[in-house]
N, C-alpha and C positions, 0 to 999 in steps of 0.2 A: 735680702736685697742682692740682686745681680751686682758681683764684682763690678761690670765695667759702668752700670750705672751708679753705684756706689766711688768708683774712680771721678767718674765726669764732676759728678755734683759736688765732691768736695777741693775740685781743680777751682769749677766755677765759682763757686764760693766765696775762695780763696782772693778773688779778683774782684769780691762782688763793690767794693769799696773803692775802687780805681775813678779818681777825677781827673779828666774831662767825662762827658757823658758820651762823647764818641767815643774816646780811647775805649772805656769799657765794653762799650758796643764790640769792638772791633776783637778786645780780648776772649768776649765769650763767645761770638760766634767761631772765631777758632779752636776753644775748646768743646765749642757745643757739634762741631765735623768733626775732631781727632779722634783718629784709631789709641784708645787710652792704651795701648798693650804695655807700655811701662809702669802704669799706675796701676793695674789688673794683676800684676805678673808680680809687685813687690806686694798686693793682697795674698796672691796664692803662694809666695813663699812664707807671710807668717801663718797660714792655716797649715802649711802643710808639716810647718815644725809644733802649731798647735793649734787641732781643730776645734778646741772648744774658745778659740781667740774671741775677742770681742771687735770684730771688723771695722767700728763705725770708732774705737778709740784711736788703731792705729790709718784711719783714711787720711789723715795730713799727712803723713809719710808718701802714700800711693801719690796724694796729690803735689807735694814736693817732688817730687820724679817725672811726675807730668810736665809739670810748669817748666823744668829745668830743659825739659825735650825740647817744647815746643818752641821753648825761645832761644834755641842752639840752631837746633833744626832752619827757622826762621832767619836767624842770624845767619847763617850759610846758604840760604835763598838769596840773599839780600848781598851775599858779597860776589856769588857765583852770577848775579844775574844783577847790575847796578841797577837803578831804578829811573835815575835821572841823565841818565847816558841818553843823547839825542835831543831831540825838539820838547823845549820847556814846556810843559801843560801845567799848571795851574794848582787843576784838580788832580792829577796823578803825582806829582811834587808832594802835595797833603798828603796821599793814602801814604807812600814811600815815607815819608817821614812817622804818620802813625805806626806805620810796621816798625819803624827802627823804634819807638817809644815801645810797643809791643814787647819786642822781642828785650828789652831792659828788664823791660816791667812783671815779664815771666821768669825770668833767671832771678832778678833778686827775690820776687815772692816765694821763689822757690826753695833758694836759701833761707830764707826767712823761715820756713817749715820744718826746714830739715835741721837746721841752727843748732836746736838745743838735743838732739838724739844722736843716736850713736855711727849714724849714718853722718854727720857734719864733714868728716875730713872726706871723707869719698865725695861726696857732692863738690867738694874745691876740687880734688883733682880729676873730676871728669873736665869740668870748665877750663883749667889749667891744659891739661893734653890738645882739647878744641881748640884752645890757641895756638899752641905748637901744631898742629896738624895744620891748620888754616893758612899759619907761615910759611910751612913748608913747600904746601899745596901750590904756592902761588910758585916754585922755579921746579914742580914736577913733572914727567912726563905725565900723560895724561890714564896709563894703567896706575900707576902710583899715585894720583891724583885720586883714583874712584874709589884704590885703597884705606889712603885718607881721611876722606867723609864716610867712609861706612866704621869707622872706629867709634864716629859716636854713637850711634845704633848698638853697637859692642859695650862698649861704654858705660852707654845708660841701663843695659840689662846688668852690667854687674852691680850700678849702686841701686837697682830695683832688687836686688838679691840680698845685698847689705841692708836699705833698709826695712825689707820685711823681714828676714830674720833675727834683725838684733831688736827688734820690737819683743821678740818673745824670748831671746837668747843672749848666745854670744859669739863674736862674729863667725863668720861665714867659714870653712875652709877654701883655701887656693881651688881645691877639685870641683866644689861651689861654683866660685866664679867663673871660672874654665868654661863650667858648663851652660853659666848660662851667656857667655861671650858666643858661644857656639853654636846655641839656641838664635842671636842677631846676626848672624855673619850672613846669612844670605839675602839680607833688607839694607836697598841702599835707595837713603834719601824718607822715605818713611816705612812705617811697620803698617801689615793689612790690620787687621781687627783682631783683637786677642783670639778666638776661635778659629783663625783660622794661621796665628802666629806660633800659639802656644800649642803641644802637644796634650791627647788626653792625660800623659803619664809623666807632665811637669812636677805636680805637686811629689808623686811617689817619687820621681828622682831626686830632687831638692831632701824632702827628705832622709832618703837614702845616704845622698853624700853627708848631709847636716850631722850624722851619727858620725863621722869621720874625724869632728871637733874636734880641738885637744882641751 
């Protein structure tokens, strides 16, 4: 199975139990459009520390990474761009509000995934920085503002590195995440599609530095 539809399906999944019947609605057609390139990207780091991995054990992990994007991601839509600023609508008032349950609702499923793996503490403190980034943001210039948001793109590529690696190992080295912080510094606001995010020669560096362990 293709990485990235091996990502989407078990994001969706993941959500597939969300009540109301809109809210759901609302959670999978967002992950049924997202560029999964964080959920893809923590797939091709456990193959590439071992390729004989069994892909479809470690998919909650890819899918914890997603979830965790999309509802940061969202979450900084939502602050950067208020929803109910202006003349009250009704109907727009609801969607706004769904996106704000949204975006709850993918950050804790997301936790919820990554919980019990070795990836947990990394997963608090990406969340943890997006707050201080988001605080900050709000008395920054506007070059240091763009700085800012693109931390979680940065971010999220190091706990996609955490936790596909410690799926098959143990953690990452510093030169690890370095690289794959490196890898998101020039996506700001969302990632294109793993294919065209990720380099042919991700897996071979990953692995490369992952020999660097102690």
């Amino acid at each position: 199975m293709d990485d990235a539809v091996r990502a989407r399906a078990a994001a969706r999944e993941a959500v597939a139990d969300i009540e109301p019947a809109r809210l759901r609605e609302v959670l999978d057609d967002r992950l049924a459009a997202a560029a999964v390139t964080p959920g893809v990207l923590a797939l091709v780091a456990t193959r590439a520390l071992d390729p004989a991995a069994d892909l479809d054990a470690v998919a909650d992990r890819a899918a914890g990474v997603q979830l965790i994007y999309e509802g940061l991601r969202l979450t900084r839509r939502l602050a950067h761009d208020e929803p109910w600023v202006g003349e009250a609508v009704a109907e727009a008032d609801i969607a706004a509000d769904l996106d704000i349950l949204a975006a709850d609702v993918l950050v804790s499923r997301g936790f919820y995934l990554l919980a019990r793996t070795e990836a947990a503490a990394a997963a608090v403190d990406v969340v943890r920085a997006f707050g201080r980034d988001q605080t900050r943001r709000e008395e920054a210039a506007p070059a240091a503002a763009a700085d800012l948001d693109r931390n979680l793109e940065e971010d999220v590529f190091e706990l996609a590195v955490v936790a596909g690696t410690t799926a098959v190992g143990g953690d990452p080295p510093t030169e690890l995440q370095t690289y794959a912080r490196e890898l998101a510094a020039d996506y700001d606001g969302e990632f294109p599609p793993p294919g065209q995010a990720l380099p042919d020669a991700t897996a071979d560096r990953i692995a490369a530095l992952s020999e660097e362990r102690v």
